[in-house]
ROBADO-833576 format. One line per 4 residues: number of its first residue (from 1); their letters; for each residue x negated, y, z of C-alpha. Coordinates in nm, 3 decimals, always signed. Example, Ala and Ser with C-alpha at 12.3 -4.5 7.8 and 13.67 -1.06 7.14 Angstrom:
BEGIN
1) as) -1.230/-0.450/+0.780  -1.367/-0.106/+0.714
This chain:
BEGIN
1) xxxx) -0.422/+9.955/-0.307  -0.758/+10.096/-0.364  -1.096/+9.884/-0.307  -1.165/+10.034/+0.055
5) xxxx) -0.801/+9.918/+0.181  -0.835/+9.564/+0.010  -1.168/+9.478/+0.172  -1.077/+9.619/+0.491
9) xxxx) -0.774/+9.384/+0.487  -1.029/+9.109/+0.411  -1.282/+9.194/+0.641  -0.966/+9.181/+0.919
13) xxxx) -0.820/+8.811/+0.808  -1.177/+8.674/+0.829  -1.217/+8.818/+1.222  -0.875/+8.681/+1.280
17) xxxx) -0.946/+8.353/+1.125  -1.304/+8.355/+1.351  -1.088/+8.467/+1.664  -0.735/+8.353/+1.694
21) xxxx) -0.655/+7.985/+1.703  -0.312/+8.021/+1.549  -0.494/+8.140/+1.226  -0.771/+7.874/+1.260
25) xxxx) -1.011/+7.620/+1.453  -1.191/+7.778/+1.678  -1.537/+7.597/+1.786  -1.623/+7.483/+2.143
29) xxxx) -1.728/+7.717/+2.351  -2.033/+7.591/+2.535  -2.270/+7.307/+2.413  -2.573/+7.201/+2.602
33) xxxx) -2.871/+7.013/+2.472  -2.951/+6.808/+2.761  -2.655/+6.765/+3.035  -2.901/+6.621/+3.288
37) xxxx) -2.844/+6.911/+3.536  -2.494/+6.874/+3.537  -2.344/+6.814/+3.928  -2.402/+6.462/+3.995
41) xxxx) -2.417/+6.335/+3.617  -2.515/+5.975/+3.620  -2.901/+5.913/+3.467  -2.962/+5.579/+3.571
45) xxxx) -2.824/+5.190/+3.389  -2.448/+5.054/+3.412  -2.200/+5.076/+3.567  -2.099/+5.441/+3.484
49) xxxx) -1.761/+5.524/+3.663  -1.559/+5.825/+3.607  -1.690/+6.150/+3.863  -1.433/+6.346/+3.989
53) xxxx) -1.569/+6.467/+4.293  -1.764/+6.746/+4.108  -1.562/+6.721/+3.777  -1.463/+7.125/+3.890
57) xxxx) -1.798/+7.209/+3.858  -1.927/+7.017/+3.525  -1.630/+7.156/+3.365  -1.678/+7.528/+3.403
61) xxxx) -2.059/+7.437/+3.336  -1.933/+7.318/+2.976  -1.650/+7.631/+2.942  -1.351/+7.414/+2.924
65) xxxx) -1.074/+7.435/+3.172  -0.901/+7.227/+3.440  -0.576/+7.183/+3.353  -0.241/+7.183/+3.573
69) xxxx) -0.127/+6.950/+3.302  -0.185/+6.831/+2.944  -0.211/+7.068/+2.669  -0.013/+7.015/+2.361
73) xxxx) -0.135/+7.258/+2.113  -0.394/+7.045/+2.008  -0.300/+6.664/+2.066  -0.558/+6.387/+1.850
77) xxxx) -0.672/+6.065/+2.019  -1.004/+5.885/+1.917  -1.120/+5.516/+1.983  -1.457/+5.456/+2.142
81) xxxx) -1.648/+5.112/+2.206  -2.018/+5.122/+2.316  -2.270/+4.835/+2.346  -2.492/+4.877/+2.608
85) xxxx) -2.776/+4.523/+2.498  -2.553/+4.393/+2.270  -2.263/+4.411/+2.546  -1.959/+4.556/+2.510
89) xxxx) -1.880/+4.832/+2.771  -1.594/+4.910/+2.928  -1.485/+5.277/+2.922  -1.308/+5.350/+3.238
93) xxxx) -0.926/+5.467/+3.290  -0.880/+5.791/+3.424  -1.191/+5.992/+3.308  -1.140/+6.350/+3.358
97) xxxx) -0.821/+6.336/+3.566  -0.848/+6.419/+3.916  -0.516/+6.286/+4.108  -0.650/+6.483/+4.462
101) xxxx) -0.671/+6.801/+4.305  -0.415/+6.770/+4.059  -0.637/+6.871/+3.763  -0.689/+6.754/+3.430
105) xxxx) -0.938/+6.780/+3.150  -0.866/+6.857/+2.780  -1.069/+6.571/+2.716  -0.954/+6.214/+2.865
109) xxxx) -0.871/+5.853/+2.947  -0.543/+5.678/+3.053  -0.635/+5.329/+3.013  -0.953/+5.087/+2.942
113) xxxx) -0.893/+5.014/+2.595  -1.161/+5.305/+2.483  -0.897/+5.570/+2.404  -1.035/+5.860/+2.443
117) xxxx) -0.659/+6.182/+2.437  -0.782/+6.511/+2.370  -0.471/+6.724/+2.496  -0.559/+7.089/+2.507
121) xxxx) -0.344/+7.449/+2.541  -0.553/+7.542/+2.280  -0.706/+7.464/+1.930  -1.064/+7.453/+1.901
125) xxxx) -1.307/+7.167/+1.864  -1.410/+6.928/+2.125  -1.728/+6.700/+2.066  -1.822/+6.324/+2.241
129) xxxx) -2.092/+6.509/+2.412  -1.819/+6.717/+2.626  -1.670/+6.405/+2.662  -1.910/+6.196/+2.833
133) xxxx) -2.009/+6.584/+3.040  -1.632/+6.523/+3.203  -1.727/+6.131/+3.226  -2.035/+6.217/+3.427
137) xxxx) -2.287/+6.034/+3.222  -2.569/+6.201/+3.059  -2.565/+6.169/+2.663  -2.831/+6.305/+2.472
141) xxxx) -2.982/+6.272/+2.124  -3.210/+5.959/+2.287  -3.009/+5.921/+2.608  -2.691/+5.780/+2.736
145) xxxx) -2.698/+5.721/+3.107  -3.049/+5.517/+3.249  -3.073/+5.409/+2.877  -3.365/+5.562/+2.693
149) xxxx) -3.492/+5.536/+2.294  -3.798/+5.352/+2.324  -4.052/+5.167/+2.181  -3.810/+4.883/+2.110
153) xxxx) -3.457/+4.983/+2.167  -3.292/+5.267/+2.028  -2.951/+5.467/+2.004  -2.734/+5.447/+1.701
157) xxxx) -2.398/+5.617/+1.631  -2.131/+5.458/+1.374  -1.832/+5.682/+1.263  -1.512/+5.453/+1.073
161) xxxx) -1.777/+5.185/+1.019  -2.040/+5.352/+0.877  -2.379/+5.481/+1.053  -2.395/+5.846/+1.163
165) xxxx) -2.775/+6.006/+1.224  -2.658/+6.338/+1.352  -2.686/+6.376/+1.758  -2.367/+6.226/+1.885
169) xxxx) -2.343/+6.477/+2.143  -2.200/+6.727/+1.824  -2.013/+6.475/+1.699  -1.671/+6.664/+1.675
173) xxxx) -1.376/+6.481/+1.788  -1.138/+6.455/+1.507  -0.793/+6.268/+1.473  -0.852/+5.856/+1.483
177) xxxx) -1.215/+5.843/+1.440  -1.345/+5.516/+1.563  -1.672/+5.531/+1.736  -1.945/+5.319/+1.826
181) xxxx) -2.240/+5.402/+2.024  -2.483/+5.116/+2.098  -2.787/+5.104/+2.229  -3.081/+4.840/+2.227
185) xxxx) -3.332/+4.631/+2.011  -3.229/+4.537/+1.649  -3.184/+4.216/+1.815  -2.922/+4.303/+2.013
189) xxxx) -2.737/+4.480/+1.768  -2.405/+4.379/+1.765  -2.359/+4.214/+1.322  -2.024/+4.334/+1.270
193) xxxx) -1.933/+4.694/+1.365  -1.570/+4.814/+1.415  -1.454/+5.034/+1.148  -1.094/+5.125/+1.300
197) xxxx) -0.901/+5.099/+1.542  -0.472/+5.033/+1.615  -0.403/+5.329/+1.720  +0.017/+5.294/+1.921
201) xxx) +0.254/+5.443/+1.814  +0.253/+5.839/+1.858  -0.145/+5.813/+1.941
């Protein structure tokens, strides 16, 4: 094999491993700055619940797909709790999943205990900030919902326990991460962040 043929073969496994999921992890498609102009995305202070009314919309906005049904070529789970003051938040059941039109997202919930499934047909990388696009909330770098860096109050991101700077709305979704997004004065901090998270069996 001469030195043409061997770095044409290279130059070939790299596109491959750029372009076909089955050779590699292929990045998210779309991902938006500010999501403020998504259909009906919720600006304003608590309570946030899950938008599937124009869920349709948001979703081909961000370049993911409705599903018929869960994916399974790409099946991690994450654990989110937020602090919204120094109070915890709920994160509702059912975001992304739309019983009416029998749709649902790659990204999801089942249940209120902060679990977030990402089930997709296909591997590439999901972040939060796609998550809380398909929630209907607006996250930014200084943003989540009505709740602006200030002043006084900020927004902080902690990944396994330990503080994150980057802008959570990149943060990619990876298998059992436990994350915590509060925001609010120093004060209201919550002292002891959670680190991890008891993930069921199978999750």
């Amino acid at each position: 094999m001469n030195k043409f043929t061997l770095g044409g073969l290279i130059i070939l496994v790299i596109i491959l491993l750029a372009w076909n999921p089955l050779f590699g992890t292929k990045t998210a498609t779309v991902t938006l700055d500010d999501p403020s102009n998504l259909p009906d995305i919720q600006t304003g202070p608590l309570p946030w619940l899950p938008d599937t009314k124009n869920l349709r919309q948001r979703l081909t906005a961000i370049g993911l797909p409705a599903l018929p049904t869960e994916g399974n070529a790409l099946h991690i789970h994450q654990h989110l709790d937020l602090f919204i003051n120094g109070k915890p938040t709920p994160i509702p059941a059912e975001i992304g999943v739309s019983e009416i039109a029998r749709f649902i997202a790659p990204i999801h919930t089942h249940e209120t205990n902060g679990v977030i499934h990402v089930e997709s047909d296909k591997v590439e990388d999901f972040t939060l900030g796609q998550f809380f696009d398909i929630w209907g909330v607006r996250l930014t770098k200084d943003c989540i919902g009505g709740y602006c860096t200030n002043a006084t109050s900020t927004l902080k991101m902690y990944i396994n326990g330990a503080q994150v700077t980057e802008d959570p709305r990149k943060l990619v979704l990876t298998s059992h991460q436990q994350i915590v997004l509060m925001y609010g004065t120093e004060a209201e901090m919550p002292k002891i962040i959670p680190s991890s998270y008891s993930f069921q069996p199978g999750e």
